[in-house]
C-alpha positions as CSV (number, residue, x, y, z in Angstrom):
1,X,-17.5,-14.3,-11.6
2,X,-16.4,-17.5,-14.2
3,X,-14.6,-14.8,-16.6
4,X,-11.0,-15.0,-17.9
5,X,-7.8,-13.7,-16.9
6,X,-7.9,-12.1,-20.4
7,X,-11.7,-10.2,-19.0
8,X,-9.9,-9.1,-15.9
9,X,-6.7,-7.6,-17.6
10,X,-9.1,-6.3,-20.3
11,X,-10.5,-4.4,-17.1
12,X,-7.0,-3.2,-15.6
13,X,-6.5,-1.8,-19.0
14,X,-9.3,0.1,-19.5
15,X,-9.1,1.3,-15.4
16,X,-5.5,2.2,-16.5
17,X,-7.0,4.7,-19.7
18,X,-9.5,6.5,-17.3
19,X,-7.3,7.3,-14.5
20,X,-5.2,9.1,-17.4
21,X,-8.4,11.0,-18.0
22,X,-9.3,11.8,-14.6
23,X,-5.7,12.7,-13.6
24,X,-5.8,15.1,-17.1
25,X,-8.5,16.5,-15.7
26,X,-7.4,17.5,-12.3
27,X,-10.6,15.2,-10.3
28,X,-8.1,13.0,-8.8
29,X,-5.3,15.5,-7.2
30,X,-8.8,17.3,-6.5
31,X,-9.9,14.2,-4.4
32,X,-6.0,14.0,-2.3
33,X,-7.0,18.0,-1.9
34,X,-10.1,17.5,-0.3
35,X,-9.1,14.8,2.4
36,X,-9.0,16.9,5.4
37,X,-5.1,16.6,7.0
38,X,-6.1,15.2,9.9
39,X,-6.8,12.3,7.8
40,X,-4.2,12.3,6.1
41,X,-2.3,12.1,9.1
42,X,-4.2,9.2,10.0
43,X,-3.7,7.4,6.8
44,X,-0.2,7.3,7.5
45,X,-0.8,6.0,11.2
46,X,-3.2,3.0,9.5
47,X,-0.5,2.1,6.5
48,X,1.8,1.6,9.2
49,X,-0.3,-0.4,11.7
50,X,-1.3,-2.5,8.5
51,X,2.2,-3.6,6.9
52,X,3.1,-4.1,10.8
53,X,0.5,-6.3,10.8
54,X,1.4,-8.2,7.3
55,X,4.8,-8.2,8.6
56,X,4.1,-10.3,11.6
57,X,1.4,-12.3,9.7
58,X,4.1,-13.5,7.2
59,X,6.6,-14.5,9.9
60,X,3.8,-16.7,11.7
61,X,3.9,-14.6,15.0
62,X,0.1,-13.5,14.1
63,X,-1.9,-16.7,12.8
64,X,-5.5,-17.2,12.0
65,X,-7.8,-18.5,15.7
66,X,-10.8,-20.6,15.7
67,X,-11.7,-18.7,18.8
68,X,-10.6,-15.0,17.4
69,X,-10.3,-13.2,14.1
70,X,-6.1,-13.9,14.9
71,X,-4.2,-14.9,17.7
72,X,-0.3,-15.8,18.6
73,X,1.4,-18.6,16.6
74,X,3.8,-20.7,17.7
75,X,6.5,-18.5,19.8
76,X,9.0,-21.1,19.7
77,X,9.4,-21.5,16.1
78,X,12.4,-20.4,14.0
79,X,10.5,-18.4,11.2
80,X,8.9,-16.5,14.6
81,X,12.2,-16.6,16.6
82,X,14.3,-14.9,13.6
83,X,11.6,-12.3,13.1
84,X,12.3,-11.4,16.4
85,X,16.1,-11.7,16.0
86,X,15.9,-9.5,12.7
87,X,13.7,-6.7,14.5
88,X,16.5,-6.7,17.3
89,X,19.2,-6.5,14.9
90,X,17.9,-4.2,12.8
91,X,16.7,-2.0,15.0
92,X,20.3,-1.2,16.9
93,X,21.7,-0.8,13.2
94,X,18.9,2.2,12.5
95,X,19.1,3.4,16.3
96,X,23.2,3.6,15.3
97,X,22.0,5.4,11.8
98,X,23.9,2.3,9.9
99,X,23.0,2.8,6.4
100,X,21.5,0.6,5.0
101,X,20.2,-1.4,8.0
102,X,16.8,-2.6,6.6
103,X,18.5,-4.7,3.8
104,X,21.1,-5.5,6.3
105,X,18.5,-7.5,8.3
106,X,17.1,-8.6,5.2
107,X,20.7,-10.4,4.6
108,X,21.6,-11.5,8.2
109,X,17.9,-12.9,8.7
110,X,18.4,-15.0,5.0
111,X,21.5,-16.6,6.2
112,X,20.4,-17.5,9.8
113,X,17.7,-19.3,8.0
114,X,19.8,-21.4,6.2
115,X,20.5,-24.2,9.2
116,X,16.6,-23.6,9.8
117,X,15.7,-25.1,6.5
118,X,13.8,-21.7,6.0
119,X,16.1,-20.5,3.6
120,X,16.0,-22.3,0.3
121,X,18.9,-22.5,-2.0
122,X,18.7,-22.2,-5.2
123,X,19.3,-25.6,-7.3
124,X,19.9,-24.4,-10.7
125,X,22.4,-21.4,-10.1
126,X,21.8,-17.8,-9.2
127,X,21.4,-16.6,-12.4
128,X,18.4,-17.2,-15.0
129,X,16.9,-15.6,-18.1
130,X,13.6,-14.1,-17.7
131,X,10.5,-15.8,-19.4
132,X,8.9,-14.3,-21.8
133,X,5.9,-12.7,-21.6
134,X,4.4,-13.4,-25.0
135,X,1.5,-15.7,-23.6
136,X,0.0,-12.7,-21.6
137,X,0.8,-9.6,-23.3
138,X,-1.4,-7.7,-25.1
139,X,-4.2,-10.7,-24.8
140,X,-7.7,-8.4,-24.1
141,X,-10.9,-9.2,-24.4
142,X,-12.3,-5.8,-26.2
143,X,-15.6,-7.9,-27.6
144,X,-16.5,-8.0,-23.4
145,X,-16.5,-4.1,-23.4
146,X,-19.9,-3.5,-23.1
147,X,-21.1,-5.7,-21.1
148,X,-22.7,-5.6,-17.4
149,X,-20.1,-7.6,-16.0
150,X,-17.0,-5.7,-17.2
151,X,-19.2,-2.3,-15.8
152,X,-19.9,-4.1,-12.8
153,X,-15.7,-5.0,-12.9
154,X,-14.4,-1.8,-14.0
155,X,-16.4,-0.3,-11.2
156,X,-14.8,-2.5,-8.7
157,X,-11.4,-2.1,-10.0
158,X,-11.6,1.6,-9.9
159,X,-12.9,2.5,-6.5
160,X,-10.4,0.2,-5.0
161,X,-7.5,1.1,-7.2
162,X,-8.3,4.8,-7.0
163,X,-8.8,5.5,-2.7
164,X,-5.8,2.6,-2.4
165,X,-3.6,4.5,-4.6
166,X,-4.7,7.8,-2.8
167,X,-4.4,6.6,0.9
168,X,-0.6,5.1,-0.2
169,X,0.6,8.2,-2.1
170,X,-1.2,10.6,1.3
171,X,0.4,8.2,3.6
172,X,3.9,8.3,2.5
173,X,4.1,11.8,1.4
174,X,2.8,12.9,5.2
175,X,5.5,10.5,6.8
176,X,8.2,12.2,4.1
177,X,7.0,15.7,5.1
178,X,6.0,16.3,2.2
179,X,2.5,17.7,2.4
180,X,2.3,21.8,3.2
181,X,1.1,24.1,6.1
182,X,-2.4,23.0,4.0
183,X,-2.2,19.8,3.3
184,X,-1.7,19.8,-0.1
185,X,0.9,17.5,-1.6
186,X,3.1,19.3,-4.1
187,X,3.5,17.8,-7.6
188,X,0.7,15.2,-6.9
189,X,-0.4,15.3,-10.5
190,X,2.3,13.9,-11.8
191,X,2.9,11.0,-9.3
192,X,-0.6,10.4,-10.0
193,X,0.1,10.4,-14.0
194,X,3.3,7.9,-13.3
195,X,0.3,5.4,-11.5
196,X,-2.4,6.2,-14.0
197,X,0.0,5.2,-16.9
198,X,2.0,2.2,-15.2
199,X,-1.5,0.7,-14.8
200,X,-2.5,0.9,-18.4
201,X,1.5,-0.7,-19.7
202,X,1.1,-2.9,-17.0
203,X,-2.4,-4.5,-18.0
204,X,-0.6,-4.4,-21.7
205,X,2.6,-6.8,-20.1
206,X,0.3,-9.0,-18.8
207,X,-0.4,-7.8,-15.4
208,X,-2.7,-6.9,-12.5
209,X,-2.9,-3.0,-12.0
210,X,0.3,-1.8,-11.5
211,X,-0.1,0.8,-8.7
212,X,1.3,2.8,-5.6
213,X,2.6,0.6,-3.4
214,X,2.9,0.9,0.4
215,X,6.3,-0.9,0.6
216,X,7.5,2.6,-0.5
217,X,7.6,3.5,3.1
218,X,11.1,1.6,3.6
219,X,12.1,3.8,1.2
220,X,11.4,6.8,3.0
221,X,12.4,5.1,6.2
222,X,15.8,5.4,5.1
223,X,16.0,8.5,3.1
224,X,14.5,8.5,-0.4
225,X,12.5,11.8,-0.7
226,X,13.1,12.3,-4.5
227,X,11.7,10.3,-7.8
228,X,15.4,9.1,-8.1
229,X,14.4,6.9,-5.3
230,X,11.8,5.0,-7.3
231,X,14.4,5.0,-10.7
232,X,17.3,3.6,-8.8
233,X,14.2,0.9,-7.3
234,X,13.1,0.5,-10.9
235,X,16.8,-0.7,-12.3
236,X,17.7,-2.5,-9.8
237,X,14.3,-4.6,-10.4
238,X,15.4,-5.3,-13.8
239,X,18.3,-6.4,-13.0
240,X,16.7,-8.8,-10.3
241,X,14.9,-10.3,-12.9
242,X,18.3,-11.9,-14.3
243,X,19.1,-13.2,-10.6
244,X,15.7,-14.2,-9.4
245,X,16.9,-17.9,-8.0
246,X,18.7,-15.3,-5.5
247,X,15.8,-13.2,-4.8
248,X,13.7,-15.7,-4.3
249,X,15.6,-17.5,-1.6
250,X,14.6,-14.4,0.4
251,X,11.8,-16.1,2.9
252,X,9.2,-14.3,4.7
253,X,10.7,-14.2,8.1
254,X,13.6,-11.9,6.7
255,X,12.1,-9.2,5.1
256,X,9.1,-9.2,8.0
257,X,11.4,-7.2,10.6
258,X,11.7,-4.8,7.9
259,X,7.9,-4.9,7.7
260,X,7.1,-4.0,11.2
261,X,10.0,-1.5,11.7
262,X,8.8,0.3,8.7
263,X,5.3,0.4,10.1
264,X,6.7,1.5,13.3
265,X,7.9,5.0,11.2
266,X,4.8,5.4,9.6
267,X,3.0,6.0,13.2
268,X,5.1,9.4,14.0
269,X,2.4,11.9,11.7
270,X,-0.2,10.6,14.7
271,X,1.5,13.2,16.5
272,X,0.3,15.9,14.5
273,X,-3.4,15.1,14.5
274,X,-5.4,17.3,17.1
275,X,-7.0,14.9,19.6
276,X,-8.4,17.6,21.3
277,X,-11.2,18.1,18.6
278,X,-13.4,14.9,18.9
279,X,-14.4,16.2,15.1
280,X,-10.7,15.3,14.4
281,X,-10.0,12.7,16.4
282,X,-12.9,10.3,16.1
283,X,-12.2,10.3,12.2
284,X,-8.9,9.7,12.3
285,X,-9.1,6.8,14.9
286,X,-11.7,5.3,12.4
287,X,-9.1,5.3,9.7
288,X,-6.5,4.5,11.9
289,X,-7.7,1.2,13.3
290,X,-10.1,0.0,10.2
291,X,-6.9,-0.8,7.9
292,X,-5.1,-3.3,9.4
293,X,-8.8,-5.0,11.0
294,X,-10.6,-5.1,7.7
295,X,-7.2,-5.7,5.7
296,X,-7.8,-2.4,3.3
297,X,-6.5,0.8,2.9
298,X,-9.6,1.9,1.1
299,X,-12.2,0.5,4.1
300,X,-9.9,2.9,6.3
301,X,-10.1,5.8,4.2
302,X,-14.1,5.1,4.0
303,X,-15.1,5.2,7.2
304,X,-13.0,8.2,8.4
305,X,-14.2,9.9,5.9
306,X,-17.7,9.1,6.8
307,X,-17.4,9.4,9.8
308,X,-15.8,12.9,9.5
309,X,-18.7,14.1,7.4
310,X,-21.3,13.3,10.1
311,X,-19.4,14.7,12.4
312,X,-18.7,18.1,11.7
313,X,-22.5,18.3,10.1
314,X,-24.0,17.2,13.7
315,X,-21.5,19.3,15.7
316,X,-22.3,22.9,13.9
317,X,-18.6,22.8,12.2
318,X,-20.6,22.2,8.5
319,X,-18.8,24.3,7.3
320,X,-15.3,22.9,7.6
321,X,-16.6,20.3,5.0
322,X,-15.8,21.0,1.5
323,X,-18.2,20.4,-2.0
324,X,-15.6,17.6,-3.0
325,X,-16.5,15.8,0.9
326,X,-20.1,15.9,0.6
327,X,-19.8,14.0,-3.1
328,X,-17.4,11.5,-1.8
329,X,-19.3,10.8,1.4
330,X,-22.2,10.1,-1.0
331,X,-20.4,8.0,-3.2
332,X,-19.6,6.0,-0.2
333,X,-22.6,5.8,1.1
334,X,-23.6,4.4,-2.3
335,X,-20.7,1.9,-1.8
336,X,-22.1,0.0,1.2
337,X,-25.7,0.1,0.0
338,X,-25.5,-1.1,-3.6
């Protein structure tokens, strides 16, 4: 739209303040409430068929077709043959419950790549001061507030932000068993408050929205169920912001395996969607297969939840869909038209 970095982070910001509100308010863990579970379900299903799908994207074994949305790369290549290699390897270390595996592969997969030239070395040492972030902190455009383009903006912002965050935070917690006999995931409110407020400090820092991110799925994949999970994540970023040069020697094809085995994990909640109701199971193929094809969480989440609406009111089950449904399948609606 021709407008600043300062205009969009100005946006993130404001984003950031009203999902504080909305979370205060209870709409948002009222939203996560009213997604029926077979959805939810789903949404786990889609996450994993997506990073799967980023996974094998960044290792070049998926590649953009003249012919076809995507089609196979070069098989013969070493960022595709390592991918491979890693999956291999780090899929006996997890079948052998090996602690640890993912990074494992993450490490064997880095040094193979060394003779490959895919793995870069660092020049300058392993070790580096971080750069400050006085150029980008704080720097808002406030006079921009109330204008048609930061509505139009802030609009945007917050339906994607909002269902991504939503579809992550559904997908994880059903793969972590941590949604009840009805759905509901316990303690959502303040998950939802951690994201609400990360995005406002992050927009402050400098930022895009600081959100729920699907990588926490390898968490889960190897044990985290607690927020010490994301605390012990959180230190040891800071401290990889002192040895970065090391980090970032990491290259695609390494951390790809863990990618795709992740996403792998993510498909076992499929089990527990009823695929006997067409109701059920129409929605949650919808959501299933529309995440990794149109490259969104949120386009998932859309159209099974349209889909579910018109559904159940064309089948006589009407009543299976709640107040909250009806006002999101408008809103939705109002989405694609507008």
């Amino acid at each position: 739209m021709g407008h600043s970095w300062q205009f969009a982070l100005t946006a993130v910001f404001l984003e950031g303040l009203i999902f504080i509100i909305l979370t205060f308010l209870n709409i948002r863990e009222k939203i996560i409430d009213a997604i029926p579970l077979g959805i939810k379900h789903a949404i786990s299903a889609g996450i994993g068929l997506f990073i799967a799908f980023i996974g094998f994207q960044n290792a070049g074994v998926i590649v953009k077709n003249d012919n076809v949305m995507v089609g196979l790369g070069q098989m013969g290549s070493p960022s595709v043959l390592l991918c491979f290699a890693g999956v291999i390897v780090t899929g006996i270390l997890l079948a052998r419950n090996v602690k640890g595996a993912l990074l494992i592969g993450i490490f064997l997969v880095t040094l193979a790549g060394i003779p490959f030239g895919l793995t870069e070395l660092p020049q300058g040492g392993l070790f580096s001061m971080p750069p400050s972030v006085e150029s980008i902190a704080f720097k808002f455009e406030f006079h921009n507030i109330l204008t048609i383009d930061m509505l139009i903006v802030l609009f945007t912002f917050l339906f994607v932000d909002m269902f991504d965050t939503l579809g992550t935070l559904v997908g994880v917690a059903s793969k972590a068993n941590m949604l009840d006999e009805k759905g509901k995931q316990p303690r959502a409110k303040q998950a939802l408050f951690a994201d609400a407020i990360g995005t406002a400090l992050g927009a402050m820092l400098g930022t895009s929205t600081v959100t729920t991110y699907v990588e926490s799925a390898s968490g889960v994949a190897e044990g985290g169920q607690t927020g010490l999970t994301s605390f012990t994540t959180a230190m040891l970023f800071i401290v990889a912001l002192f040895f970065s040069p090391l980090f970032l020697m990491v290259p695609a094809a390494a951390t790809a395996p863990a990618l795709i085995l992740v996403g792998s994990f993510m498909l076992s909640p499929i089990l527990k969607i009823d695929f006997n109701d067409l109701t059920e199971a129409i929605p949650a193929f919808f959501t299933i297969i529309m995440m990794p094809l149109t490259y969104s969480i949120v386009e998932g989440i859309v159209f099974g939840m349209l889909s579910y609406v018109l559904l159940k009111a064309f089948t006589g089950k009407v009543k299976q869909v709640s107040l909250v449904m009806w006002v999101l399948f408008l809103f939705f609606l109002l989405k694609f038209l507008v």
